[in-house]
C-alpha positions in Angstrom: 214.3 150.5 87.7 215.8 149.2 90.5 213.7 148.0 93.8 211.5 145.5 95.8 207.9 145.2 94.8 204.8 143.3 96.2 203.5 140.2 93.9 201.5 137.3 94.3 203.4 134.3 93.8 202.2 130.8 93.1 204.8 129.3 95.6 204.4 125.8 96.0 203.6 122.6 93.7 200.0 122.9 95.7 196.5 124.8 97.3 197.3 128.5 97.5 199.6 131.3 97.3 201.6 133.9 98.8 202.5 137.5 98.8 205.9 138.4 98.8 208.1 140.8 97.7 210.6 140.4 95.2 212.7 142.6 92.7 211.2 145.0 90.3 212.0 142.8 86.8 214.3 144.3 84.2 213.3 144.9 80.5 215.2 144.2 77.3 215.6 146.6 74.7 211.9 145.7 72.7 210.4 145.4 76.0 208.4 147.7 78.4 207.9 148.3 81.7 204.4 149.0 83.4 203.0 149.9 86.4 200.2 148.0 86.9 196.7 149.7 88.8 194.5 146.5 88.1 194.3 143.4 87.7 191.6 140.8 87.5 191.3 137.2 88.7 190.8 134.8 85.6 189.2 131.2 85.8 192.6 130.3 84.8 194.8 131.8 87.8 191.4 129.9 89.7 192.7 126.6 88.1 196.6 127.7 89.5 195.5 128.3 92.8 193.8 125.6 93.7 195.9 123.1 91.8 193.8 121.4 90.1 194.8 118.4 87.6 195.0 121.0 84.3 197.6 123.1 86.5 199.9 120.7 87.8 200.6 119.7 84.2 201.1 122.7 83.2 203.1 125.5 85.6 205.9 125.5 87.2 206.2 127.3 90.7 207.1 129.5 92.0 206.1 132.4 89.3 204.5 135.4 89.7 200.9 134.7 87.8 198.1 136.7 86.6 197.8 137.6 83.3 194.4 140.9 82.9 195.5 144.1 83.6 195.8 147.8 82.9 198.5 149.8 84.2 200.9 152.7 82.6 204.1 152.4 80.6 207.0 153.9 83.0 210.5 152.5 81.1 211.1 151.9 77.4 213.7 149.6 75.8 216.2 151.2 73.9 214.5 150.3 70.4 210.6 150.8 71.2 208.7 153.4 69.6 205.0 152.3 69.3 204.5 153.5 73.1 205.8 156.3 75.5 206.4 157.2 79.3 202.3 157.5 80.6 200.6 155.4 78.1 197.8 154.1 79.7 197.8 150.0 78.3 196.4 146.6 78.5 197.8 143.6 76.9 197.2 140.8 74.7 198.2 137.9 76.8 199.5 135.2 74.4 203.2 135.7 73.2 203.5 134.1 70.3 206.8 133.0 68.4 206.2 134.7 64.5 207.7 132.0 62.5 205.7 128.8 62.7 203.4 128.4 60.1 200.6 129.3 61.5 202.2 132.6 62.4 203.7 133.4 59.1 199.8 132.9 57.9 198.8 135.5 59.9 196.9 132.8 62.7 198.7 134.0 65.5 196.4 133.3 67.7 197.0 129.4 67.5 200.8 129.8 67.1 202.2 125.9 67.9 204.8 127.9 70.2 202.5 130.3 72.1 203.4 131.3 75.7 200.5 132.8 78.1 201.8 135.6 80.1 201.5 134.5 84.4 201.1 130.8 83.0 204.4 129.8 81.4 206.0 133.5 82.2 206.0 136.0 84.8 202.5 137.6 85.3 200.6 140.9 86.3 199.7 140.2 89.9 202.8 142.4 91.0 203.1 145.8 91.1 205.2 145.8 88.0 205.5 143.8 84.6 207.6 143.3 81.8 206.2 142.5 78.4 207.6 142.8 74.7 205.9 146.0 73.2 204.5 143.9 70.3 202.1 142.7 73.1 201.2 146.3 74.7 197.7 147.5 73.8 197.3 151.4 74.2 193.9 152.1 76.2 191.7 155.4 75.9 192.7 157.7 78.6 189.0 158.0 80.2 188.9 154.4 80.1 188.6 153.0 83.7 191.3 151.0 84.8 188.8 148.0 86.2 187.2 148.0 82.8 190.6 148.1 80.9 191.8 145.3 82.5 189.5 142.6 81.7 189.7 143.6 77.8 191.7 140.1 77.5 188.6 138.2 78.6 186.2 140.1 76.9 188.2 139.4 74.1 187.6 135.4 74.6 184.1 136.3 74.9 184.1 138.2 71.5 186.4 136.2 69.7 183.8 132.8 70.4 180.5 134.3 69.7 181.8 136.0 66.8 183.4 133.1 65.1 180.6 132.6 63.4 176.7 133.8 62.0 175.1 135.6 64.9 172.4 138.3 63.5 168.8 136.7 63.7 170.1 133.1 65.5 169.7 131.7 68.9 172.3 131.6 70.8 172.7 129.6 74.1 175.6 130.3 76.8 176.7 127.4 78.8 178.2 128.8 82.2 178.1 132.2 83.2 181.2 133.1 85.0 182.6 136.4 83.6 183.6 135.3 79.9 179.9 133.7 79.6 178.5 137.1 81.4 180.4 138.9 78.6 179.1 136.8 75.6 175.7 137.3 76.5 176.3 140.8 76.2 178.2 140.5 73.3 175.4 138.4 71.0 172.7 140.7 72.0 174.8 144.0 70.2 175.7 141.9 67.5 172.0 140.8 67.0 171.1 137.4 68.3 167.6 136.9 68.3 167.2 135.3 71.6 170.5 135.0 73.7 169.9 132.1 76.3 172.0 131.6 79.3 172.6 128.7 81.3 174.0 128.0 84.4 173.5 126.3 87.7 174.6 129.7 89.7 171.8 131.7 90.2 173.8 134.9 91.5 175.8 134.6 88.2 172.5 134.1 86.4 170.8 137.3 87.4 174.4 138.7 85.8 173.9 137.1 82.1 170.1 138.5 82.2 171.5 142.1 83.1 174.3 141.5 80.4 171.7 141.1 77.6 170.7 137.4 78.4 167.0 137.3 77.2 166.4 134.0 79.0 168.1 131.9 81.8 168.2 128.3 82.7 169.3 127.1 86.0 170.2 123.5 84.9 170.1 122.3 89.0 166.4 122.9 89.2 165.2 122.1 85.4 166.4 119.8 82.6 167.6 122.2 80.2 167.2 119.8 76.9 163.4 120.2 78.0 163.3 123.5 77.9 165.7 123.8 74.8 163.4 122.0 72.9 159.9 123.9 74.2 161.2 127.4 73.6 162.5 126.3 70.5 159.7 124.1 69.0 161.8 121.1 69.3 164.8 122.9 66.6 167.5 123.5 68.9 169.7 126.5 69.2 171.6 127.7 66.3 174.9 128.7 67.9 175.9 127.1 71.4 179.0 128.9 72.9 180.6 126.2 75.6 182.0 128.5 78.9 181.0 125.8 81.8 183.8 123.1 81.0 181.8 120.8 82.8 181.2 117.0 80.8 178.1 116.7 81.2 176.8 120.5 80.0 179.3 120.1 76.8 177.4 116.9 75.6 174.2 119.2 76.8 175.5 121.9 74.1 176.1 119.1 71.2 172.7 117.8 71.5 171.0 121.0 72.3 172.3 122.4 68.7 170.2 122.3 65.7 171.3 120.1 62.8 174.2 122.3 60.9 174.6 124.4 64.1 177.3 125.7 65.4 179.3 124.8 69.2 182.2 126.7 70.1 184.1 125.8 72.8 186.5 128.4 75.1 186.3 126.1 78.2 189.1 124.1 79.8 187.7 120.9 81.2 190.0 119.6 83.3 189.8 116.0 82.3 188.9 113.9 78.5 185.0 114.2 77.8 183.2 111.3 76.2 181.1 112.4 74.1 178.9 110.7 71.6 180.5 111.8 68.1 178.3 109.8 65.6 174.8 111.0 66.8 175.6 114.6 68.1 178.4 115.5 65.2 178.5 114.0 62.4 174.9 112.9 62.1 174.0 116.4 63.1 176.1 118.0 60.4 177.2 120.4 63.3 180.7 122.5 63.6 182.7 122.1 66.5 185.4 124.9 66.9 188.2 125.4 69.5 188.1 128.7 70.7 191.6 130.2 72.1 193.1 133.3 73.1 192.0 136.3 70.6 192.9 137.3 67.0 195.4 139.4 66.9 194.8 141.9 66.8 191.3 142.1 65.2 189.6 140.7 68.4 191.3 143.8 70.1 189.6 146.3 67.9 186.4 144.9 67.7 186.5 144.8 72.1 187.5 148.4 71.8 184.6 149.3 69.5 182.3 147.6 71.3 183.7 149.5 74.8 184.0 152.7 73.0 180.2 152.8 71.6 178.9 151.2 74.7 177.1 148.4 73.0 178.7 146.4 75.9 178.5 147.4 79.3 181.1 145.9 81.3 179.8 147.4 84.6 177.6 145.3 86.0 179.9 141.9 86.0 182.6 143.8 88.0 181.6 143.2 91.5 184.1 143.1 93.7 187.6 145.1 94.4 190.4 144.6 96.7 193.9 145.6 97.4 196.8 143.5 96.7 197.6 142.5 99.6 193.6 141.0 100.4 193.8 138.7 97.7 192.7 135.6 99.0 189.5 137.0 99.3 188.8 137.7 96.0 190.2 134.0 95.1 187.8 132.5 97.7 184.7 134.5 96.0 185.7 133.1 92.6 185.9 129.6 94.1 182.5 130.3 95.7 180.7 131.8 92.3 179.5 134.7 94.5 180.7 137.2 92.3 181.7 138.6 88.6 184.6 140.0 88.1 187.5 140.5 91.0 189.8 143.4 90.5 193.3 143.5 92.3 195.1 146.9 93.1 198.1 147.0 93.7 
């Protein structure tokens, strides 16, 4: 398809970004081409935009970035024929390389040669994307586009509470941006016994509780090791699901676990954590596990059960919606924590 389209670009090694318009991409012959109709703003493209430490070692302006979406399927390579002209799609996010050992074991999601879709490639904050069919996720039809589009996270969110035991255990959240909002959701349906959120937000608090949170700490106004230990008669939590990236709440989590526990960790601090590994690991007999990206695809199916039989209810994180063209406003909400999920139309 030849044309100009509007996409947000990460345009300088620096604060901000810009909208400009630039050509609509070509596809290769296993690739697709989709029209996207949302997108939503990810702590990651949060991290891009303001530059922070983690981004400048990582991305390269200028790039189009953005990575959750929905959008339709409107041109085919020459030798795809998993998808057709109208599919209604989402995608996994990570392309991955298929023959590194971890791939041929079937671990793609840690693949040692992984690329993230509007971090090291072009992304979905443009009007149209490219992406290897592989990666293309067919969507129900009466799905809503805002809720299609932050499948990928929810899929982070599923992918870290369910890495483990949940049924019966307590399970403590630390940071309630979306991904946190959407594990508290996701423990309650998969039958935590008490799902405790914690966070120093109280908009994003009020959130987690009407996510399936069954109790909220605000760490700013109480010391939540105190209250750890009262509501759990001085055991700890049994799971701890690390959202926050914030030093001092990750050594919170390790000591806040119950000996033989489990702490998994999806957040991205920005910078090394000291933390005390002979009294709050080993000594503890506790699992530590990196969480990244989602299985693939199993993570995907268990998100689209989860949507399907409305166990989880997306609704009430996503709070805010702008065009395109307004995007700094929905940047400068997530940089402000007053809100859940921002969705972009283009």
């Amino acid at each position: 398809m030849n044309g100009k389209m509007q996409a947000i670009i990460k345009h300088q090694y620096g604060y901000g970004a810009e909208l400009q318009m630039i050509d609509i991409p070509n596809y290769a012959e296993d690739e697709v081409l989709i029209q996207v109709t949302a997108a939503s703003i990810c702590g990651t493209d949060v991290h891009i935009y303001t530059w922070d430490e983690w981004s400048q070692n990582r991305v390269h302006p200028p790039f189009v970035f953005g990575h959750e979406f929905s959008g339709e399927v409107v041109g085919l390579g020459a030798k795809v024929t998993s998808l057709k002209k109208g599919d209604f799609v989402s995608a996994e996010t990570h392309l991955v390389c298929g023959s590194c050992q971890q791939c041929l074991a079937g671990l793609y999601h840690i693949c040692r040669n992984t690329k993230i879709i509007g971090v090291d490639t072009h992304g979905c904050f443009a009007e149209y994307i490219v992406l290897p069919a592989k990666n293309v996720w067919r969507n129900p039809k009466d799905m809503p586009v805002e809720v299609a589009s932050i499948q990928e996270p929810m899929g982070n969110a599923v992918h870290t509470v369910l890495s483990g035991e949940v049924v019966g255990k307590i399970v403590a959240i630390i940071g309630c941006g979306p991904i946190g909002m959407m594990a508290a959701g996701v423990a309650k349906a998969a039958g935590a016994a008490e799902v405790i959120a914690l966070d120093i937000n109280e908009y994003r608090l009020n959130l987690a509780k009407r996510m399936g949170a069954t109790r909220t700490i605000n760490s700013a106004k109480e010391n939540p090791l105190q209250v750890i230990d009262r509501v759990t008669s001085g055991n700890g939590v049994d799971v701890v699901c690390e959202m926050s990236g914030n030093p001092a709440a990750i050594n919170q989590g390790l000591k806040m676990v119950t000996n033989g526990g489990r702490v998994s960790i999806l957040s991205l601090p920005t910078r090394p954590v000291e933390i005390n590994i002979t009294d709050d690991i080993v000594f503890k007999g506790i699992t530590v596990q990196g969480i990244t990206g989602r299985r693939m695809f199993q993570t995907w199916q268990q998100v689209s059960s989860l949507l399907a039989t409305r166990q989880v209810d997306v609704l009430p994180i996503i709070t805010h919606s702008f065009p395109l063209e307004e995007f700094e406003k929905g940047f400068d909400l997530m940089i402000e924590g007053k809100c859940g999920k921002v969705i972009l139309h283009p």
